[in-house]
C-alpha positions in Angstrom: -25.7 -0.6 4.0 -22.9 -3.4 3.2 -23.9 -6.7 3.3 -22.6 -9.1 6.4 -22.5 -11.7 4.0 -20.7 -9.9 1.0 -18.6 -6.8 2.6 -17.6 -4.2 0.3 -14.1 -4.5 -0.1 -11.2 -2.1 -1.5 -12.0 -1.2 -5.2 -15.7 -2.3 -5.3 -16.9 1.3 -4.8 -14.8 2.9 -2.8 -11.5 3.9 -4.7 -12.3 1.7 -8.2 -9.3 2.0 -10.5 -12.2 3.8 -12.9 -13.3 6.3 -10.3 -12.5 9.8 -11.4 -9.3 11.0 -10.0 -8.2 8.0 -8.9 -4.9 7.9 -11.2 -3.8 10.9 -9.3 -4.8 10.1 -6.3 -2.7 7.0 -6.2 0.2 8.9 -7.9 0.5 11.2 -5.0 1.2 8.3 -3.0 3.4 7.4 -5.1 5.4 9.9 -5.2 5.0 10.4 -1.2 6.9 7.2 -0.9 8.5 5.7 -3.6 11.8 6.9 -2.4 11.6 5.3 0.3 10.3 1.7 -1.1 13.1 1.8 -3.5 15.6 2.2 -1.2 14.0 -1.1 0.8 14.2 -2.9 -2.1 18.0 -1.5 -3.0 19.1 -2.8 0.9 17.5 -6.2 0.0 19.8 -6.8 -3.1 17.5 -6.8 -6.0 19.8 -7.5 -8.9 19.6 -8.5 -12.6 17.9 -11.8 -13.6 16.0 -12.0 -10.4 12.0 -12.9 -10.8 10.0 -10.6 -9.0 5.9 -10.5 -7.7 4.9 -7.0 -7.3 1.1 -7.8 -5.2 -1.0 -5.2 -5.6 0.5 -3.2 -8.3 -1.4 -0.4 -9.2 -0.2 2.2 -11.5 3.1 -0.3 -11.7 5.5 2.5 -10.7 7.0 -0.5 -8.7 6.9 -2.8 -10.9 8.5 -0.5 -13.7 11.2 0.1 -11.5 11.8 -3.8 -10.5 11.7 -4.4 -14.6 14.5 -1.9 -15.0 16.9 -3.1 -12.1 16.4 -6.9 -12.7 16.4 -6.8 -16.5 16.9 -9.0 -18.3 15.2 -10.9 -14.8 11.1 -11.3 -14.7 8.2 -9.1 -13.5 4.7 -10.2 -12.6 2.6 -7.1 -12.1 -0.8 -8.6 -10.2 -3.8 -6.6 -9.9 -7.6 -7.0 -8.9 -8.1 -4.3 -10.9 -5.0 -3.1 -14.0 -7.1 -0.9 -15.9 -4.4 1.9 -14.0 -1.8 -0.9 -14.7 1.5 1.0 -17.4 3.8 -1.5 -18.4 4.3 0.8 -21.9 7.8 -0.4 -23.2 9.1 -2.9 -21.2 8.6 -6.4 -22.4 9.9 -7.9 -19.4 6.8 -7.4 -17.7 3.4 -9.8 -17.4 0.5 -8.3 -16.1 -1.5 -11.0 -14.4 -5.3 -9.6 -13.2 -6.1 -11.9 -10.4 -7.9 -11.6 -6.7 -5.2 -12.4 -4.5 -7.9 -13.5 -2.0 -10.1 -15.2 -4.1 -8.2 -17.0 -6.9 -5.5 -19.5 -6.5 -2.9 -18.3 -9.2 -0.1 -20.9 -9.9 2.7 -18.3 -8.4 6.1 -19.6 -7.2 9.8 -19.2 -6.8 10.4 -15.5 -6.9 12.9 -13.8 -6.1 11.2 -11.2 -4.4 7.9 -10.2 -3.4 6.4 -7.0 -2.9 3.2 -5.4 -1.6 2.3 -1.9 -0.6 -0.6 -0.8 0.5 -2.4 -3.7 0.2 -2.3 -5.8 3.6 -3.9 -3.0 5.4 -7.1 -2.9 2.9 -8.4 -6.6 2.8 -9.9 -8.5 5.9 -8.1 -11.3 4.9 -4.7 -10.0 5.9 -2.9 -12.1 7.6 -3.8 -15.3 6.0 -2.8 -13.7 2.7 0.6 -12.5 4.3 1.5 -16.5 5.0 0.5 -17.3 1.3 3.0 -14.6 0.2 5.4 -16.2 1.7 4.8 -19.3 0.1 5.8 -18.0 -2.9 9.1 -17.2 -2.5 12.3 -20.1 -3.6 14.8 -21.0 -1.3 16.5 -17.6 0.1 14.0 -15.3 -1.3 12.4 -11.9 0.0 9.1 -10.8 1.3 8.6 -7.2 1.8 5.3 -5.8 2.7 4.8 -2.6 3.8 1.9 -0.8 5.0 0.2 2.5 6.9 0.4 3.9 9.8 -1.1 7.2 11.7 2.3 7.6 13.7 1.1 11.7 14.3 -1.9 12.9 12.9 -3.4 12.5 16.9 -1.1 14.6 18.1 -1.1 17.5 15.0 -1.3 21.1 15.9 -4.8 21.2 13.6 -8.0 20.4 15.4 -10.2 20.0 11.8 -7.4 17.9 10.8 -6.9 15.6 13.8 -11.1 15.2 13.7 -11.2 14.6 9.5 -8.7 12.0 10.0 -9.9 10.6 12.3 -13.4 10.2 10.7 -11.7 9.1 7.7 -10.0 6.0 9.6 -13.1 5.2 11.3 -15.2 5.2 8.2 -12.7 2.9 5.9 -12.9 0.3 8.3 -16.0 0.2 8.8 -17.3 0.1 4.9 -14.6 -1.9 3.5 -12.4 -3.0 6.8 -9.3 -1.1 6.0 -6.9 -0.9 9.0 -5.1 2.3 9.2 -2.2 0.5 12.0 -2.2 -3.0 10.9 1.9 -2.3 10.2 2.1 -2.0 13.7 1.7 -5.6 14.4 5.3 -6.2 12.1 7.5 -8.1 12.2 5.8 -10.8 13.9 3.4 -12.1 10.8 6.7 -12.5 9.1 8.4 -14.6 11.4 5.3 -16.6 12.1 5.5 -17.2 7.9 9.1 -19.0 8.8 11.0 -16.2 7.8 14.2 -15.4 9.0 16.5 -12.2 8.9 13.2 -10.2 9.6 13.5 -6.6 10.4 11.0 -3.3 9.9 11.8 -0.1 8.8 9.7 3.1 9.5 9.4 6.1 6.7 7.3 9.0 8.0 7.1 12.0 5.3 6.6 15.6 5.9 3.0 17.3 4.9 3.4 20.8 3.5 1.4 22.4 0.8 2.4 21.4 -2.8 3.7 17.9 -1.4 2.8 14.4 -2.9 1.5 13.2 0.9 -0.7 16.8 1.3 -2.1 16.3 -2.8 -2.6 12.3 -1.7 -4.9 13.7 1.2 -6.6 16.1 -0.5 -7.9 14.2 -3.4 -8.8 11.0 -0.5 -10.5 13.2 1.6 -12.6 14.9 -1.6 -13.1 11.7 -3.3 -15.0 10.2 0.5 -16.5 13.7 1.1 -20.4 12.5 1.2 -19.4 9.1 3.0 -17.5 11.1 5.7 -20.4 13.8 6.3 -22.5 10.6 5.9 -20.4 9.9 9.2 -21.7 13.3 11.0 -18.3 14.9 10.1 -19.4 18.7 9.9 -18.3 19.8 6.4 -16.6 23.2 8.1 -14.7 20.8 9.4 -13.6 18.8 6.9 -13.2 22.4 5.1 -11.3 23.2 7.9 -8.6 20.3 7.3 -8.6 20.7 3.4 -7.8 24.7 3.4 -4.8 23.3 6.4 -3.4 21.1 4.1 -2.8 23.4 1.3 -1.6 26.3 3.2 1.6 28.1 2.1 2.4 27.9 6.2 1.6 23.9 6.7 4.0 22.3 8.2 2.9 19.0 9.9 2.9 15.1 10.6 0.7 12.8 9.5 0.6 8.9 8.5 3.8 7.1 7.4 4.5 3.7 6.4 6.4 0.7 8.3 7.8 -2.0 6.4 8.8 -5.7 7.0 10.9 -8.1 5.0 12.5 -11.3 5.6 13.8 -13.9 3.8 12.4 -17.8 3.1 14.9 -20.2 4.8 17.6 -22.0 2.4 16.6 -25.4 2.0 18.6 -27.8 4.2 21.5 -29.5 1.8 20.5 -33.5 1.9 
């Protein structure tokens, strides 16, 4: 049982960068979206020389890709956890291994920051949304994007709709993950003091063979004896699995919305 007074949090147990098949776990959600964060980041302007703050960084697919558009511009990869972390061959990278939550890292005037993924996963959400924004200069960009179960309740696949649902359930009660926390965006942002705010909404197709079907497959294999733990009947969940990876699977399931706005220009004296 978790402790009141110490929760288990994202990465303690549950999804450690060590855990077996974690590395492709987290690639498959990758892949499932990366198009689509790109793009976000391509709307905002992200140009050469800027100095960006990728929170959260994981395998640094992100942050590879910020090196290589801002170059010769700054990167700060941050991580609980970069033993995933692959900055191979770009030296305008620093990896900096800090708790977001816990530590008080000397982090400001960026450019941009970024963070995917990670909101949704720490209790301490919203007041680490506002410190985000603190570390943007003058005119910089927040973008933050996060889950959401737009259509699993309403898929064609009863094991599905009842795995998922147990899945949900059981993440936030372990570690306090929030499968729809995006849904309360844009209005963190704007209380932050940002201004141009908007959110944008990316909801990926599940078919067998796709990054978002392999992501839910190796989640739901990886929390198999937590979620029967749960009273989930393992036909069940067998049920969803076998769904998910056949040839005739075509289906809805979690997207991602995401937020950004912009730190006020300071006033000219």
């Amino acid at each position: 049982m978790t402790s009141t007074t110490n929760p288990e949090r994202y990465g303690d147990r549950l999804f450690r960068h060590s855990n077996e098949g974690e590395d492709k776990r987290l690639g498959a959600l990758t892949r499932a979206f990366h198009a689509a964060s790109t793009a976000r980041l391509t709307a905002l302007g992200v140009q050469p020389g800027w100095r960006c703050l990728d929170v959260g960084a994981g395998t640094g697919v992100i942050s590879r890709w910020l090196a290589g558009t801002t170059a010769p511009g700054q990167v700060i990869a941050l991580d609980r956890d970069t033993g995933l972390l692959d900055t191979a061959g770009l030296t305008n990278i620093t990896v900096l291994q800090a708790d977001v939550v816990n530590d008080t890292p000397d982090l400001a005037g960026f450019d941009l920051v970024h963070a995917r993924f990670l909101l949704m996963h720490l209790r301490e959400r919203e007041a680490l949304l506002a410190k985000l924004a603190t570390w943007l200069r003058p005119g910089g960009w927040l973008l933050v994007s996060d889950a959401a179960d737009l259509a699993t309740p309403t898929s064609t696949s009863p094991a599905l709709r009842t795995t998922i649902s147990s899945l949900w359930k059981m993440l936030n009660d372990s570690i306090g993950m929030e499968i729809n926390y995006s849904r309360v965006y844009p209005r963190p942002l704007l209380n932050a003091g940002l201004t141009n705010v908007d959110i944008g909404v990316d909801l990926p197709v599940v078919r067998a063979g796709s990054p978002l079907a392999e992501f839910l497959t190796e989640h739901l294999v990886g929390v198999r004896s937590q979620l029967l733990e749960t009273g989930l009947h393992p036909d069940i969940l067998d049920d969803a699995l076998t769904y998910l990876n056949a040839a005739d699977t075509i289906d809805l399931t979690f997207g991602m919305i995401s937020a950004w706005g912009q730190r006020p220009a300071e006033a000219s004296p």
